[in-house]
C-alpha positions in Angstrom: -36.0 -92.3 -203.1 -37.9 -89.5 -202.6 -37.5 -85.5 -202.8 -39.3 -83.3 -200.8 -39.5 -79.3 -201.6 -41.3 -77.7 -199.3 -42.2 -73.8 -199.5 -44.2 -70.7 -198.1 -42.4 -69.7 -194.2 -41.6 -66.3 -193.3 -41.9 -63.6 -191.3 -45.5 -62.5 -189.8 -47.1 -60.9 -187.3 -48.8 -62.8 -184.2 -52.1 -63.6 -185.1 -51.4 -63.7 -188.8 -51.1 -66.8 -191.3 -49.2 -68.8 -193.3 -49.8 -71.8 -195.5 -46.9 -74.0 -195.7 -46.6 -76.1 -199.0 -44.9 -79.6 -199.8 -44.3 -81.3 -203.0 -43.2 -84.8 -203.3 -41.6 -86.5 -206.1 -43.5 -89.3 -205.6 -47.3 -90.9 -204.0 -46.1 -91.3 -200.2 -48.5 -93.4 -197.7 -47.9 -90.7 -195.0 -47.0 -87.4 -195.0 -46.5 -85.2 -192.0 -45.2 -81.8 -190.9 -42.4 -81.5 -188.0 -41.1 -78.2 -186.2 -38.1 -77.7 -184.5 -38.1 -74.5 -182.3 -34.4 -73.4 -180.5 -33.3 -75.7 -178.1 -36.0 -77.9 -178.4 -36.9 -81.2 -179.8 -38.5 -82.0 -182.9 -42.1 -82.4 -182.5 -44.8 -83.8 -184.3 -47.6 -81.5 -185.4 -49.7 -83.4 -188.0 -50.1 -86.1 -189.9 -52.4 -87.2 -193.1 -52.5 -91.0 -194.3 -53.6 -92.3 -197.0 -55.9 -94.6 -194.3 -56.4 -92.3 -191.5 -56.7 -89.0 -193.1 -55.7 -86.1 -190.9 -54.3 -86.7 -187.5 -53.1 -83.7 -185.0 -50.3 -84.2 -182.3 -49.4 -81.4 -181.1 -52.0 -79.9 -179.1 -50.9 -76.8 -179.1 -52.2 -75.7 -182.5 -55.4 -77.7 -182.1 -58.2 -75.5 -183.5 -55.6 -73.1 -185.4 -53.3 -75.4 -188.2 -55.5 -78.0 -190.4 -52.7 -80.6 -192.7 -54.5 -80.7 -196.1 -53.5 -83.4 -199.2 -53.9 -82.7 -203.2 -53.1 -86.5 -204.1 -52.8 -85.2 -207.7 -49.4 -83.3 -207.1 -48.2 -85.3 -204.5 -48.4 -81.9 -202.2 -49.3 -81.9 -198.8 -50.4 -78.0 -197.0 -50.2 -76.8 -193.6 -52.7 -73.8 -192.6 -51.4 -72.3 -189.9 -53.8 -69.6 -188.4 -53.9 -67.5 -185.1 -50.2 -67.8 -184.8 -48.2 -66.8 -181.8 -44.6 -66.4 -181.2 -44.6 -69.9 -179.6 -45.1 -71.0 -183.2 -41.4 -69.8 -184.2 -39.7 -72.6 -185.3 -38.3 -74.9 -188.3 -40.9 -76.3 -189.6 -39.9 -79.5 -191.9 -41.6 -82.0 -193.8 -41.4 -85.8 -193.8 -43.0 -88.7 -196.2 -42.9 -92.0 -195.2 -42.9 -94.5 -198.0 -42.2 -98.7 -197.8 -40.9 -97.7 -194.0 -38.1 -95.2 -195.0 -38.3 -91.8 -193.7 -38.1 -88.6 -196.1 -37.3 -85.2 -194.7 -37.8 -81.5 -196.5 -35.0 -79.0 -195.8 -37.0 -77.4 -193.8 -38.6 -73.9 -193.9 -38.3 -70.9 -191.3 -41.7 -69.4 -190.0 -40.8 -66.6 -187.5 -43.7 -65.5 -185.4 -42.6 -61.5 -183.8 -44.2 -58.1 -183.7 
């Protein structure tokens, strides 16, 4: 079992930032960052590995989010820079460890003027 906290969404202007934070209770092989916006799908943003390293999916934030690891507290970051109102969504976390699936509770970021 694994618990997943995850922390830092809110409210900001386009073109702002946030860094989004995720704590595991345990080492996870993979550790990736979801968004959900309204009436959309889930969707894959990025990904770090313990293999691969850093992986981006979604190309819409190519250039503007980097997925960052501190292996010594089992926290993985999202940098999210430039943002723009398409950016509003849910954003939730997920580990992957011996081929279960953990999920965060997600946090709000809310791109608006």
């Amino acid at each position: 079992q694994v618990q997943l906290v995850e922390s830092g969404g809110g409210l900001v202007q386009p073109g702002g930032s946030l860094r989004l934070s995720c704590t595991a209770s345990k080492w996870t092989y993979a550790m990736s960052w979801y968004r959900q916006a309204p009436g959309k799908e889930r969707e894959l943003v990025e990904r770090m590995t313990s293999v691969s390293g850093s992986t981006t999916y979604a190309d819409s934030v190519k250039g503007r989010f980097t997925i960052s690891r501190d292996n010594t507290k089992n926290t993985v970051y999202l940098q999210m820079n430039s943002l723009k109102p398409e950016d509003t969504a849910v954003y939730y976390c997920n580990a992957v460890l011996s081929a279960w699936n953990y999920w965060g509770q997600g946090t709000q970021v809310t791109v608006s003027s």
